[in-house]
C-alpha positions in Angstrom: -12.4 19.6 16.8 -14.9 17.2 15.3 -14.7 17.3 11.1 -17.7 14.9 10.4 -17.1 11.4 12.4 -13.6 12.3 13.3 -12.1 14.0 16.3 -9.2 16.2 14.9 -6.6 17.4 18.2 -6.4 21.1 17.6 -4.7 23.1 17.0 -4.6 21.7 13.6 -1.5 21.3 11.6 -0.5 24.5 9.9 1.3 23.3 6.4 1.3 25.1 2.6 2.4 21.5 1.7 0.9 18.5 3.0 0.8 15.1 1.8 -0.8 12.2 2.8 0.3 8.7 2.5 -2.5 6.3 3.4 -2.7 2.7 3.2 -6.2 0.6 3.2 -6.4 -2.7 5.5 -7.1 -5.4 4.6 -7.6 -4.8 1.3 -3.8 -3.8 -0.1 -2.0 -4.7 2.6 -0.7 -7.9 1.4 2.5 -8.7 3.3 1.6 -5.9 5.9 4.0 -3.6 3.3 1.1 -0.6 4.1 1.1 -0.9 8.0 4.9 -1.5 8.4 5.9 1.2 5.9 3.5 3.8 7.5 4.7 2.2 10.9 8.2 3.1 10.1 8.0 6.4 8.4 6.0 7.8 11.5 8.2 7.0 14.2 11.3 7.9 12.1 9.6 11.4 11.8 8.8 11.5 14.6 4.9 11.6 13.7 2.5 12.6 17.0 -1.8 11.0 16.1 -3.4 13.7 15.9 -7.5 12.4 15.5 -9.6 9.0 14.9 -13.0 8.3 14.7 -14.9 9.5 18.0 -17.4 5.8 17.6 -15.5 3.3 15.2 -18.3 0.5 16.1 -20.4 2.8 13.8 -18.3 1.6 10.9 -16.8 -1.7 12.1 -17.3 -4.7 13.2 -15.4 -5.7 16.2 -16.1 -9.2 15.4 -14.3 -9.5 12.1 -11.5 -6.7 13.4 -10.9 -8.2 16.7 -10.1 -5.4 19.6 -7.2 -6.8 21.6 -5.9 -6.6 25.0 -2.2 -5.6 26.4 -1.1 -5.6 29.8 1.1 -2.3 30.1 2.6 -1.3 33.9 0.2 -4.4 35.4 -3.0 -2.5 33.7 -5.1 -4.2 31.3 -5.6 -1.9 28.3 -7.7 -2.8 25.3 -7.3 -1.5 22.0 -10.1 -1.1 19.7 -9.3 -1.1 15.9 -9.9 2.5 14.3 -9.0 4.5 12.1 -6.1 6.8 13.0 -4.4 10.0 11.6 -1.3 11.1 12.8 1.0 14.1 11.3 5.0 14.7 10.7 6.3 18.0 10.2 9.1 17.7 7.2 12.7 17.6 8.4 14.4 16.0 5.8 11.8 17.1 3.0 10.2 20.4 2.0 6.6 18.1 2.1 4.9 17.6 5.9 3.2 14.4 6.3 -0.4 13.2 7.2 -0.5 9.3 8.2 -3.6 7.7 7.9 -4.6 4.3 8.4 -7.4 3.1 6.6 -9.9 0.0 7.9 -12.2 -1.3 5.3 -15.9 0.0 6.4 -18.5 -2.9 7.2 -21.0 -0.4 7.4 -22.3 3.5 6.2 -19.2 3.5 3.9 -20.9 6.2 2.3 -20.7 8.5 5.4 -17.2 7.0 6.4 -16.2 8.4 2.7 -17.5 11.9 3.6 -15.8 12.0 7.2 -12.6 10.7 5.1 -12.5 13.5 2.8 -14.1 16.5 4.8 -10.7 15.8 6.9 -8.3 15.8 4.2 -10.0 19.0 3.0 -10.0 20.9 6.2 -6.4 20.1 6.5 -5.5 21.2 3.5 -3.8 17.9 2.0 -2.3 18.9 -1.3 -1.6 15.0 -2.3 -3.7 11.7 -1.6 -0.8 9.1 -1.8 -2.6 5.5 -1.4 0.4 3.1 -0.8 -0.4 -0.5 -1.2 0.7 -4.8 -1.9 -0.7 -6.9 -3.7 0.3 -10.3 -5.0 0.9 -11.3 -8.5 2.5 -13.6 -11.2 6.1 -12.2 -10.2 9.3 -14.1 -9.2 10.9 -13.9 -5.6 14.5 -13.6 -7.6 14.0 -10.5 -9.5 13.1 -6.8 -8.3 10.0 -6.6 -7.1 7.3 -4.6 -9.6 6.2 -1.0 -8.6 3.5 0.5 -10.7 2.3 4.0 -10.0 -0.2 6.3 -10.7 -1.1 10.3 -10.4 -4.1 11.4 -11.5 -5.0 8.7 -13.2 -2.2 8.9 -15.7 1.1 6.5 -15.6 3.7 7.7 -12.9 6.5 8.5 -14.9 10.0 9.9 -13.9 10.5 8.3 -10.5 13.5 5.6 -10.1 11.9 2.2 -9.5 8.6 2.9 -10.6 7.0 1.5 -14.0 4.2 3.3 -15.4 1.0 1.3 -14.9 -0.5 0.1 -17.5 -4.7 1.8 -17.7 -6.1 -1.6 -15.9 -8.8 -3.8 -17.4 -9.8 -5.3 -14.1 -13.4 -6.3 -13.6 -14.5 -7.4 -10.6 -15.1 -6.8 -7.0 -13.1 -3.9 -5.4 -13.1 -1.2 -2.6 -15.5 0.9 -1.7 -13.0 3.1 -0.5 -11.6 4.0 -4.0 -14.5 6.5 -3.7 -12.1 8.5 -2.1 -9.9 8.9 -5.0 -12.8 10.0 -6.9 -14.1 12.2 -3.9 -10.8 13.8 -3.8 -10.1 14.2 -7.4 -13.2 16.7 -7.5 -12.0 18.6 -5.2 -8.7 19.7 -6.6 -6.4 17.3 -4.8 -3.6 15.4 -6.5 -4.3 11.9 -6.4 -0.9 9.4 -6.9 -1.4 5.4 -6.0 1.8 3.5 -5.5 1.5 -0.3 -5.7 4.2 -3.0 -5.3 3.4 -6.6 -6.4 4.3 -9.6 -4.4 5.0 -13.2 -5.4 2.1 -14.9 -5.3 3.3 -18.3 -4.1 5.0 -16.6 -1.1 2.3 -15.1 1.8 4.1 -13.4 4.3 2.5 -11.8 7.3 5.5 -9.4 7.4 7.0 -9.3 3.3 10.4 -7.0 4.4 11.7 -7.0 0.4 8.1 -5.2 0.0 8.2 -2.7 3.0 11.5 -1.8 2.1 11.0 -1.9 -1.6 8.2 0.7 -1.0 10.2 2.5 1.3 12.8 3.0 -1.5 10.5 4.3 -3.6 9.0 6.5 -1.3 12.4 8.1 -0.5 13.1 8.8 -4.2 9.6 10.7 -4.4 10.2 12.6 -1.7 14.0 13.0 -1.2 14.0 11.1 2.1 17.0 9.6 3.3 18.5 6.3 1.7 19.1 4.7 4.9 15.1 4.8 5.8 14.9 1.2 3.7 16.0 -2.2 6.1 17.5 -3.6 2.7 19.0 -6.5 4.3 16.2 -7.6 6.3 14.6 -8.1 3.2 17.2 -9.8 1.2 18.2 -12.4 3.8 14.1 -13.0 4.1 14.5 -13.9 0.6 17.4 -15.7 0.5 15.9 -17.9 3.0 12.9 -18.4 0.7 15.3 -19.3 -2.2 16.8 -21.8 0.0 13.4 -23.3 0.3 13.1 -23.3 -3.3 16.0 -25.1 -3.8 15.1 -28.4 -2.0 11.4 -28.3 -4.0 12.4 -29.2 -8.1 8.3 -28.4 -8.5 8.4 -24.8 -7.4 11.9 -24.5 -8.8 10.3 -25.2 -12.1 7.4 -22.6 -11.1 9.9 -19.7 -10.2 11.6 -20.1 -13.7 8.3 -20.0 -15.5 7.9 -16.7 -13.7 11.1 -15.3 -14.4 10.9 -16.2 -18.2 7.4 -14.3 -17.8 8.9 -11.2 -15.7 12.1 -10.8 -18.2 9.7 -10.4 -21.2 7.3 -8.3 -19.5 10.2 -6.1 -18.6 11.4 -5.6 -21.7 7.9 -4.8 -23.4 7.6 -1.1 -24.3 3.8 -2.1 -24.2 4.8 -1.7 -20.7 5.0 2.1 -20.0 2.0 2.8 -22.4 -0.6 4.3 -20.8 -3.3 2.9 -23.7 -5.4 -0.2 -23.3 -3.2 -3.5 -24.0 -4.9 -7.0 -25.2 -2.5 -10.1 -24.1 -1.4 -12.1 -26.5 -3.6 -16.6 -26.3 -0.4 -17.6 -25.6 0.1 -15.5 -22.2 -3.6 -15.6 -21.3 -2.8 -19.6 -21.5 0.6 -19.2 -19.8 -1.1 -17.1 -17.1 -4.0 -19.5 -16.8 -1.9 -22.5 -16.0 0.2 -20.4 -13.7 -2.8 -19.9 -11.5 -3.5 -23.5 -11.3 0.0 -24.4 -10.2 0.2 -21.9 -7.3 -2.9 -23.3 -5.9 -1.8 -26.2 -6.4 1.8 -26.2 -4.9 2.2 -25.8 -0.9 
């Protein structure tokens, strides 16, 4: 069935109570948390792809997404990036799942955005859950932040999530969050779930994030505990404390962080959903700490 530039498999999924959790490359994908966690949830469900776009080139270009090559039973295959949607019926959750994995458009975003959404409306998707990393002014030795949205309001009432904060942000961004809007207008519930990674650490595969995100994910939707590879994670870390250890510079960076992260914590500023002004002495603190992490290797 073709819905706009996409070629949905029919018959089409038939759910009162679909969700889908979508991730945007490589715009929040910082430490490949979006892939892997989408990556996981799938084959754990048991998730089968169910459509992609019938002429990606139209939106991409294959020579900043680079198509690669696999040899598989002696054959050569290639694989050309896309956009791909795949769907899980519920098992261990009242909630089916729709996958989808976003590429950020080089070209006719506008009409990408339509295909997008005419999809998620034919499907009947109930919730747009945009899962995402991105790195910030956070320690490696603390839990890592997750801030959440639905609606547009401060996610509230789910274990490990801290309301965000309305964000003052100016600058460049995704065209894509044209989808939140797009899908906001028509009636669907809109949640973003973000986790921030430390800045001084860039990981092509962050396994404290994926399964941090993973945790949260299971608390929202009552999946079960042992989805999350905690200990992958945590020895990934310990060996990055290691490495810490034998540098007295970013030992003295980490605890900057920390002293940063405790007060932050402890802020009821921080659940607020109303517009907060940091104090000179933070903007200062936070200027500085920008300097040093380009700085230090």
């Amino acid at each position: 069935m073709k819905i706009n530039s996409f070629e949905i498999l029919e018959p089409l999924p038939d759910s009162e109570n679909l969700h889908a959790i979508v991730m945007l490359r490589p715009w929040l994908d910082a430490g490949g948390v979006g892939t892997k966690t989408l990556n996981i949830m799938e084959k754990r469900m048991g998730a089968t792809e169910i459509g992609k776009l019938t002429k990606p080139g139209t939106f991409f270009d294959f020579t900043r997404y680079r198509p690669t090559t696999r040899n598989i039973d002696n054959r050569r295959v290639l694989k050309i990036p896309n956009t791909s949607i795949s769907f899980a019926a519920g098992q261990e959750s009242p909630e089916d799942f729709l996958f989808v994995h976003l590429l950020e458009p080089h070209a006719f975003a506008e009409e990408y955005i339509e295909s997008v959404v005419e999809v998620l409306k034919t499907l009947g998707v109930k919730r747009y859950c945009r899962i995402g990393a991105m790195y910030n002014a956070v320690p490696h030795t603390r839990p890592l932040w997750v801030t959440g949205s639905l609606d547009g309001n401060p996610l509230e009432g789910i274990p490990g999530v801290s309301a965000m904060r309305r964000s003052t942000y100016q600058g460049p961004t995704s065209i894509l969050n044209l989808i939140t809007e797009e899908t906001e207008k028509s009636g669907i519930e809109t949640m973003s779930l973000m986790i921030h990674l430390p800045q001084y650490i860039e990981l092509d595969e962050d396994y404290n994030g994926i399964s941090r995100m993973l945790e949260v994910l299971c608390n929202l939707y009552g999946l079960p505990n042992d989805l999350p590879d905690k200990e992958r994670g945590r020895r990934q870390y310990d060996e990055i404390s290691s490495e810490v250890d034998r540098n007295p510079a970013l030992q003295s960076l980490v605890k900057r962080l920390e002293i940063y992260y405790d007060s932050r914590d402890t802020e009821s500023a921080e659940t607020s959903s109303q517009d907060t002004q940091l104090s000179p002495e933070v903007e200062q603190f936070l200027e500085n700490l920008g300097k040093d992490i380009q700085d230090k290797p």
